[in-house]
C-alpha positions in Angstrom: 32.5 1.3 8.4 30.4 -2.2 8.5 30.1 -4.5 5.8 25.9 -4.0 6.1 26.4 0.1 6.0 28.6 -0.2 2.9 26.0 -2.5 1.0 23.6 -0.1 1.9 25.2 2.9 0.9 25.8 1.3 -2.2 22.3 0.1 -3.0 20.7 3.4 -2.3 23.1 5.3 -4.5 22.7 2.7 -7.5 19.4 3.0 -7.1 19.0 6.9 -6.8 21.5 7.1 -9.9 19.1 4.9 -12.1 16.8 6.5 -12.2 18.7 9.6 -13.1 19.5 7.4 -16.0 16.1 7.2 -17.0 15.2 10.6 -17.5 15.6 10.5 -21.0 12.5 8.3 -20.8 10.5 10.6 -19.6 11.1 13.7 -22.0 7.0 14.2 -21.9 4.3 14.1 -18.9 3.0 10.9 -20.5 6.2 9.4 -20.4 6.5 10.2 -17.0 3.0 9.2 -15.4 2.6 6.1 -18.0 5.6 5.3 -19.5 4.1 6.4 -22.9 2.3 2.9 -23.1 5.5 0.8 -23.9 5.9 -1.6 -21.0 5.9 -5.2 -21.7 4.9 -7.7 -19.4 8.3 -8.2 -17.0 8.1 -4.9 -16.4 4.1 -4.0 -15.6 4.8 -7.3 -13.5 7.4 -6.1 -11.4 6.5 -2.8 -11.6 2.9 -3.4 -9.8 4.5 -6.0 -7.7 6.8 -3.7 -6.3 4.5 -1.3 -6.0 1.9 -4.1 -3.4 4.8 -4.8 -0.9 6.8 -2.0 1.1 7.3 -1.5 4.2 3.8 -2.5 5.4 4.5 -5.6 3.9 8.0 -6.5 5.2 8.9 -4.5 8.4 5.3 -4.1 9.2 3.9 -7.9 8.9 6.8 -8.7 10.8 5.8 -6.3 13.2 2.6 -7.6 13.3 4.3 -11.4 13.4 5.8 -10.0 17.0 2.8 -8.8 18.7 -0.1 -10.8 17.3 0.4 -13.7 15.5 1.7 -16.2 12.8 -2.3 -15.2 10.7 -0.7 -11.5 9.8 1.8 -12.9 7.2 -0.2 -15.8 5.8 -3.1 -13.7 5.3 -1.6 -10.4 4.5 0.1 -12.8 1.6 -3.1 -14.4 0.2 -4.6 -10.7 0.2 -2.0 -9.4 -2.0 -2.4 -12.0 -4.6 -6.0 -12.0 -4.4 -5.9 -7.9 -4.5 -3.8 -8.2 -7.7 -5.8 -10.5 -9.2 -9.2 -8.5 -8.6 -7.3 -5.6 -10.7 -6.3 -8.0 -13.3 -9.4 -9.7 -14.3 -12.1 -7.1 -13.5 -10.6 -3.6 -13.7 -7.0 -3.1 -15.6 -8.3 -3.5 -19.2 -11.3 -0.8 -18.8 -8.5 1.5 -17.0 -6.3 1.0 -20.4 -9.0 1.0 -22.8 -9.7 4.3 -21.2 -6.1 5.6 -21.4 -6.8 6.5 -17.2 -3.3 8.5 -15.5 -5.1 9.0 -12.5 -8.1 7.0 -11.7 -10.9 9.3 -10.6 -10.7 10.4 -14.3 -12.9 7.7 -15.2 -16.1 9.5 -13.6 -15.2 12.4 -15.8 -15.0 10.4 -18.7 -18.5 9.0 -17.9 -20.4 12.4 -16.1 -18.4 15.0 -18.0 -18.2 16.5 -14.3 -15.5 16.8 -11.9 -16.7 16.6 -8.6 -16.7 12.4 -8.4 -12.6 12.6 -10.1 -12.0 14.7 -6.9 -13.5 12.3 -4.3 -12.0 10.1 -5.1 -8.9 11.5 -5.6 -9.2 12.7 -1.9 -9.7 9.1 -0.9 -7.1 7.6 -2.3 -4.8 10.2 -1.0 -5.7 9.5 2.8 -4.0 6.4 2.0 -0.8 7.5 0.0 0.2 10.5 2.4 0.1 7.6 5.3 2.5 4.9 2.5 4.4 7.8 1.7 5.5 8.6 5.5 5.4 4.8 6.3 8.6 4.0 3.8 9.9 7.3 4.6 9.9 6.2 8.5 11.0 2.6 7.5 14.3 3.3 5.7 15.2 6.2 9.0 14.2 3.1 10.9 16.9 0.8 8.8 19.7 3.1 8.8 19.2 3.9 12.5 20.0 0.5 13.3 23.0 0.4 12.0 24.2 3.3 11.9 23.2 4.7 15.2 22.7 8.1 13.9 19.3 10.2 14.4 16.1 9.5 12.8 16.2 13.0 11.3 19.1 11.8 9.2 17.0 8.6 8.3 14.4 10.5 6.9 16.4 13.0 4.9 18.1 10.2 3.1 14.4 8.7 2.2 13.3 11.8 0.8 16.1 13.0 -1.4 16.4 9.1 -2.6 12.7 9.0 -3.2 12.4 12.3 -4.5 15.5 12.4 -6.9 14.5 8.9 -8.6 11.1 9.3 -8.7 11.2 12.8 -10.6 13.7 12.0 -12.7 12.6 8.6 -13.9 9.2 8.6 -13.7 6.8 5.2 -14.5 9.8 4.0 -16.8 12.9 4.3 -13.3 10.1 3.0 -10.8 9.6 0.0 -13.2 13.4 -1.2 -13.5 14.2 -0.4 -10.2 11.6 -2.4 -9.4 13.0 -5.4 -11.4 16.0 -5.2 -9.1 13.9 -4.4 -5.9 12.2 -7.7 -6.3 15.3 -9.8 -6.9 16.9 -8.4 -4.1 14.1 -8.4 -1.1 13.5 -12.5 -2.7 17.3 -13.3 -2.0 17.7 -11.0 0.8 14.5 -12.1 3.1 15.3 -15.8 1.7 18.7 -16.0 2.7 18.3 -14.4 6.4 15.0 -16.8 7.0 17.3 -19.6 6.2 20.3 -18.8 7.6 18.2 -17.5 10.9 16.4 -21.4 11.3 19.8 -22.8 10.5 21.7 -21.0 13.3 18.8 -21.5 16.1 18.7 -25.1 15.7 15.9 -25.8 13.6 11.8 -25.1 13.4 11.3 -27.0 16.9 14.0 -25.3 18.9 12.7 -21.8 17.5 9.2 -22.4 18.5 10.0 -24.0 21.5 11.7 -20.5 22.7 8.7 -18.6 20.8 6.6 -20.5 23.1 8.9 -20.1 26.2 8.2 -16.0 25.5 4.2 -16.3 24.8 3.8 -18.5 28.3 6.0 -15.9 30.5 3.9 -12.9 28.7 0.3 -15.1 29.4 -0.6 -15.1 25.7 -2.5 -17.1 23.9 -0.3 -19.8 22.2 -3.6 -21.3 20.2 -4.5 -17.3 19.1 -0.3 -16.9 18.0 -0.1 -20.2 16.0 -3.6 -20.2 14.5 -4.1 -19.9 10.6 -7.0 -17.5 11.6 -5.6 -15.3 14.7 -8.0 -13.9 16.6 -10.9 -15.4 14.4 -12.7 -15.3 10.9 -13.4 -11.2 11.9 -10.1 -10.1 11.7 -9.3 -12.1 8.7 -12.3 -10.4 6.8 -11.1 -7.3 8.2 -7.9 -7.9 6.5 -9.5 -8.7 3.4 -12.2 -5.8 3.0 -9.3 -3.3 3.5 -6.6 -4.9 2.4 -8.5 -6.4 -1.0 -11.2 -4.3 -1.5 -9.6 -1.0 -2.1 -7.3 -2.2 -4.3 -9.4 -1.6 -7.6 -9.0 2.1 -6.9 -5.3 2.6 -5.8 -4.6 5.0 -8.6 -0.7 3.6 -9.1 -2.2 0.5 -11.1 -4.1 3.0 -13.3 -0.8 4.3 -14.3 0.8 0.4 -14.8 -2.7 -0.8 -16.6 -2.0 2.5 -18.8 1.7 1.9 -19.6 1.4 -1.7 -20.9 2.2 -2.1 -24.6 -0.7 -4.7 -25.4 -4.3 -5.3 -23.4 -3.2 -9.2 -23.2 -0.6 -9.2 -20.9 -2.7 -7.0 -18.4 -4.0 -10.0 -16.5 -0.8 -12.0 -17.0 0.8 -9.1 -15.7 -1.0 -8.7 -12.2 -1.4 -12.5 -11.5 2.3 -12.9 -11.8 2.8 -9.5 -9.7 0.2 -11.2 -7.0 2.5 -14.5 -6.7 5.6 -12.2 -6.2 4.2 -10.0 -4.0 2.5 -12.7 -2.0 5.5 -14.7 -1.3 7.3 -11.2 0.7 5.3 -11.4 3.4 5.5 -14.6 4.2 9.4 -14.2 4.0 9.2 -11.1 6.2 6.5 -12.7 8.8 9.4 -16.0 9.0 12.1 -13.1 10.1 9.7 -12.0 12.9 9.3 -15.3 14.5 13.0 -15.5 14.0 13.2 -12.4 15.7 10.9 -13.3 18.8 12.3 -16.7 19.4 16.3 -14.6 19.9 14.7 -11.2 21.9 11.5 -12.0 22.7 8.0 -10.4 22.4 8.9 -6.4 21.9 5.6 -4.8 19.9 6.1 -1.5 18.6 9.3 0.3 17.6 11.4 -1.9 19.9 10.4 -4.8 17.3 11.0 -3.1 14.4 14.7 -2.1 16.2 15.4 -6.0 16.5 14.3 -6.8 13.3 17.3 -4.8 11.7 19.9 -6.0 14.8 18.6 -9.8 13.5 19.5 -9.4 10.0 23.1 -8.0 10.9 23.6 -10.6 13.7 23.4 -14.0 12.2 25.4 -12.4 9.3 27.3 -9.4 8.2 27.0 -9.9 4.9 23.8 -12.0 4.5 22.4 -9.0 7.1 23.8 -5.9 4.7 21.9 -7.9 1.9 18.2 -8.7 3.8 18.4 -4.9 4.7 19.1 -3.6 1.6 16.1 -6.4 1.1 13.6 -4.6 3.1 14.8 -0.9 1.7 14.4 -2.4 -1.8 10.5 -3.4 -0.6 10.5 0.1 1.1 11.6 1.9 -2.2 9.4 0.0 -4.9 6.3 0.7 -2.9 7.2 4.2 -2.0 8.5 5.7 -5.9 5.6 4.1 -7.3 3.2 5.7 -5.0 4.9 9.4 -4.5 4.9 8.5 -8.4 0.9 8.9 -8.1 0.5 10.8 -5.8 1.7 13.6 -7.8 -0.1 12.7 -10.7 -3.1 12.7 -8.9 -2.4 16.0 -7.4 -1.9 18.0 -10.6 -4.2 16.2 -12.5 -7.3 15.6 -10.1 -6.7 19.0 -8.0 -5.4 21.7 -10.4 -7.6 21.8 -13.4 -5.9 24.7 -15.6 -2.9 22.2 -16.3 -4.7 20.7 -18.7 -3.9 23.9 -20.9 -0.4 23.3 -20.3 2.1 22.1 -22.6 3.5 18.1 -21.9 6.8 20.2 -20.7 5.0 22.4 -18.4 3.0 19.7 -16.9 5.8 17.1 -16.1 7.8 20.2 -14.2 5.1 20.2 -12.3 5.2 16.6 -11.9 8.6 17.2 -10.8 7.7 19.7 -8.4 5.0 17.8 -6.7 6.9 14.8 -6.3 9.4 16.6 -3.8 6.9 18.8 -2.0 5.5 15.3 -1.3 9.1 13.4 -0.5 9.6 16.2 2.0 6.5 16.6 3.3 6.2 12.8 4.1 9.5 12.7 5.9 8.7 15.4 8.3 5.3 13.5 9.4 8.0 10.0 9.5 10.0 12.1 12.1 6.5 12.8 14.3 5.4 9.0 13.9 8.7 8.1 14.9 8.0 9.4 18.6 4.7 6.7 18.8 6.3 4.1 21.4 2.8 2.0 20.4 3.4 2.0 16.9 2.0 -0.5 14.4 3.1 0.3 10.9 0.2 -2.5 9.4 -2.7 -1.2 11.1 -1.5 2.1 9.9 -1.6 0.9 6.1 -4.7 -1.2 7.0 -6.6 2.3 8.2 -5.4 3.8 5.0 -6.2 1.0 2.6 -10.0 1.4 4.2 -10.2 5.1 3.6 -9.5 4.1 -0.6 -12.7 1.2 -0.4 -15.7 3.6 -1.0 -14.3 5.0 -4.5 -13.4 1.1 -5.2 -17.4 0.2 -4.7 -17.9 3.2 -6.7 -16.1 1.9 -9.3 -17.1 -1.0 -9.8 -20.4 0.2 -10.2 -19.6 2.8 -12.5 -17.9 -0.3 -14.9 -20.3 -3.1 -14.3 -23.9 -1.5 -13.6 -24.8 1.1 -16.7 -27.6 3.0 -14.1 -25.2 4.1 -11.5 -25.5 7.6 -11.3 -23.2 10.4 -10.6 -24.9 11.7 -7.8 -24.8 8.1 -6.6 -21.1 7.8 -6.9 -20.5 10.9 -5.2 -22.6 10.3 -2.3 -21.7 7.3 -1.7 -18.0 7.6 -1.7 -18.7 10.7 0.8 -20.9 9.0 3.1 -18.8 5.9 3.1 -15.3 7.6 3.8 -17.1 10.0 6.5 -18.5 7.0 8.2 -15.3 5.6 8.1 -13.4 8.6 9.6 -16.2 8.8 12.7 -15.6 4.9 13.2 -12.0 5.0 13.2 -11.8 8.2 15.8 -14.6 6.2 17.8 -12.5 3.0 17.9 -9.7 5.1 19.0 -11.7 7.0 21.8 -13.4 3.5 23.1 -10.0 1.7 23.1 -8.3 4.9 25.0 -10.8 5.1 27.3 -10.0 1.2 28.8 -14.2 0.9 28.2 -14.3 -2.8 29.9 -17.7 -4.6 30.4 -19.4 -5.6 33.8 -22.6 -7.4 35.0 -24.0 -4.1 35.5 -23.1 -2.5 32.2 -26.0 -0.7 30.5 -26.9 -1.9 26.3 -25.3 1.6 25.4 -22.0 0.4 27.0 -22.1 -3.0 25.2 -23.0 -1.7 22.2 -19.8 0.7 22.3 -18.3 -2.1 23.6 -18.7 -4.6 20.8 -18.5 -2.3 18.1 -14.9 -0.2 19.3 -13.2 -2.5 21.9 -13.4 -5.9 21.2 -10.6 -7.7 21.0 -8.7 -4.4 21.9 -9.3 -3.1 18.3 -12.8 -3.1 17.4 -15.0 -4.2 14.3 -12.3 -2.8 11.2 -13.4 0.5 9.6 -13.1 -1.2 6.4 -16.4 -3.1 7.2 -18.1 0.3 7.5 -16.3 1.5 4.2 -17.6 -1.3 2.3 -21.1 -1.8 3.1 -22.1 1.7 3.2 -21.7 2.7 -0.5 -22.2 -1.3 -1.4 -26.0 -0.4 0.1 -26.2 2.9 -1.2 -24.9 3.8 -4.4 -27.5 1.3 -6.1 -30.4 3.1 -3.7 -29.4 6.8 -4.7 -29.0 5.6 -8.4 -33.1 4.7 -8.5 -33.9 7.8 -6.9 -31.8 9.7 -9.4 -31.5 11.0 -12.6 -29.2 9.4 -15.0 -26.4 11.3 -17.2 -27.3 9.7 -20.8 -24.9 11.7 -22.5 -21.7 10.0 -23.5 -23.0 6.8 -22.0 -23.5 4.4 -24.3 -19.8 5.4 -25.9 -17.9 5.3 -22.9 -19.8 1.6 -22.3 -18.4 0.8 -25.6 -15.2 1.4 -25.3 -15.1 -0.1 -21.3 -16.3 -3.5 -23.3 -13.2 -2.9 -26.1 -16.2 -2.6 -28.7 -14.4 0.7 -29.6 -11.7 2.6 -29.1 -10.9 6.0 -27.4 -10.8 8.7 -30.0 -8.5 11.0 -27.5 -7.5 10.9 -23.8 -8.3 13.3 -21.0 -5.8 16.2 -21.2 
């Protein structure tokens, strides 16, 4: 048995048995969604920071390093902080003042209704099912390469660590876990970049092979190297999905929720935005590393390399930056599966709020590995997708959660929205979303290319779906469409003035909650 497989072994089992530990934090459903409201700063830090960066963030930038450019991790990293610190100033105090577990809850608070809780409970799942099978597909990936055993064996292990410390521990086992997640993927990625430039001679030998790869494949070296890629549209892109959406991932309802005092809320996220920025960066170094020894290989072959780099230049330095990019997988995927469950009981079975706190977090517990399973049999069908891009995955998904974020924001900052508003405008906006994503697809299949004799249909189609061999990001569509009309419904509707002016009141911290959603 290699050194790497043993530190991994070991590292998944510590982990797995912590949160075992933890259980006896979570004795209640509150416990287990929100940590009933204890955390202190280190830990909502961590915790949430965790929660930004998984596979996406490591495997997946450096993915994206490979096959398009040095712009993926520098502005996949200034995203993340600036994501975090949208949440931290604008949104996590009105979640806690609110005493949100999921939060679509906050348009029942307001309406009284449903039917807006459900939306956008439906949104934000598009986007967890496709993290959950992402981390699931990223740690089959890791033990794959050095173990040499089947993908199905990968994925099993995912979903019974996953599922077993998740359900057990609850907020309280993904939030320490986390603690040690972040330390590790720090060192790990840290250790292999250096190590990795040291061995190779030095920044100017490794780009000087980088470059040797780019001119044999007739890519553009200016479009690799450049701080903006392809151009200020793709870095946009990046930001309306990868920002945007972030006020309504319902995982930093649950942190917001959990922390002990309102003061170190923004504290909390800023710091988690600094952490979480610096992983990418780490992770987009590796890939470069990772070109300039194998050369350009997009796809799964990449993601294959990446894990034969990190055992190559060193056994142990390799066990340790792979147990690095399993600790990003983890703290991103318990957290989610964490609220993804939540959201599932709470937002989509209704009766439970008649149940007894013991009732409820067994079905908690039951959720969470109908999920874990569930998201490692879709792993094992991505994992046949030779084309695979595990980033523009998460970017489609983080797209899907935007209208229910412009929703949001309404809802807290602009008294007239409506709840007719809301709702349409999350529906319209993830609809138009969906039919833009399947028409990018279909455009980009097709191998539409223009000519002189090209009718305006044809460039239209062209410009919107194919350009630059991606098209204009959904996330554009998901933002402007309920940014335009949500405030145009709400004048042609009538407003809900019951229970307004409290629930504005205690949004501002004029006064507090009397009692919490059941």
């Amino acid at each position: 048995m290699n050194l790497a497989l043993i530190i991994i072994i070991v590292y998944l089992v510590a982990v797995t048995a912590i949160g075992v530990l933890l259980a006896r934090k979570s004795v209640s459903s509150k416990d287990w969604a929100v940590a009933g409201g204890g955390m202190g700063i280190i830990m909502v830090a961590v915790g949430i920071a965790g929660t930004r960066i998984g596979g996406a963030g490591t495997y997946g930038v450096a993915g994206n390093v490979i096959s398009g450019g040095v712009w993926n991790m520098w502005w996949y990293g200034i995203n993340t902080f600036l994501a975090m610190a949208i949440v931290g100033v604008f949104f996590a105090k009105p979640y806690r003042r609110t005493r949100l577990q999921t939060v679509g809850e906050i348009f029942t608070l307001r309406f009284g209704t449903r039917r807006c809780q459900t939306m956008t409970s439906l949104c934000v799942q598009i986007e967890y099912i496709v993290i959950n099978i992402i981390e699931a597909y990223v740690i089959a990936v890791v033990l794959r390469g050095i173990t040499g055993l089947p993908m199905e064996f990968g994925v099993f292990v995912a979903a019974l660590v996953l599922v077993t410390y998740v359900a057990m521990g609850g907020l309280w086992g993904t939030a320490v876990t986390n603690l040690i997640h972040c330390v590790v993927i720090l060192i790990g990625l840290g250790l292999i970049a250096g190590m990795g430039f040291s061995q190779m001679g030095g920044w100017l030998e490794v780009k000087g092979s980088i470059d040797g790869y780019l001119n044999t494949s007739e890519k553009d070296l200016s479009h690799f190297w450049n701080f903006t890629g392809m151009g200020w549209g793709a870095v946009l892109g990046m930001f309306f999905s990868a920002a945007v959406h972030t006020p309504a991932a319902s995982v930093y309802t649950n942190y917001s929720t959990a922390a002990k005092s309102e003061k170190i809320l923004v504290p909390s996220f800023l710091i988690a935005g600094v952490i979480g920025g610096l992983m990418p960066i780490l992770a987009g170094l590796i890939g470069l590393l990772t070109v300039a020894k194998y050369g350009l290989q997009p796809g799964t072959s990449g993601y294959t390399n990446l894990t034969k780099l990190a055992t190559d230049i060193s056994p142990l330095v390799g066990g340790i930056a792979l147990a690095a990019v399993l600790a990003a997988v983890i703290s991103s995927g318990g957290p989610i599966l964490l609220s993804s469950s939540t959201m599932f009981v709470r937002d989509w079975l209704p009766f439970t709020k008649d149940w007894s706190p013991d009732r409820r977090l067994r079905a908690y517990r039951i959720t969470t590995a109908i999920y874990g399973v569930v998201a490692a049999i879709c792993a094992l069908v991505v994992s046949k997708i030779e084309s695979l891009s595990i980033l523009d995955m998460l970017l489609f998904g983080f797209a899907m959660v935007v209208p229910p974020a412009v929703a949001i924001g309404y809802l807290i900052y602009w008294k007239r929205t409506t709840e007719k508003a809301a709702l349409w405008g999350m529906m319209t906006g993830l609809g138009a979303g969906l039919v833009w994503f399947v028409a990018i697809k279909i455009t980009v299949g097709s191998g539409l290319v223009l000519t002189e004799t090209s009718s305006a249909l044809a460039r239209l189609a062209y410009n919107c779906f194919a350009i630059n061999g991606k098209g204009i990001d959904p996330s554009y569509i998901t933002t402007f469409v309920p940014l335009i009309l949500i405030p145009i419904v709400s004048f042609l509707s009538k407003e809900t003035p019951e229970g307004k002016e409290e629930f504005y009141s205690i949004v501002s911290g004029e006064k507090n909650m009397k009692a919490e959603l059941n």
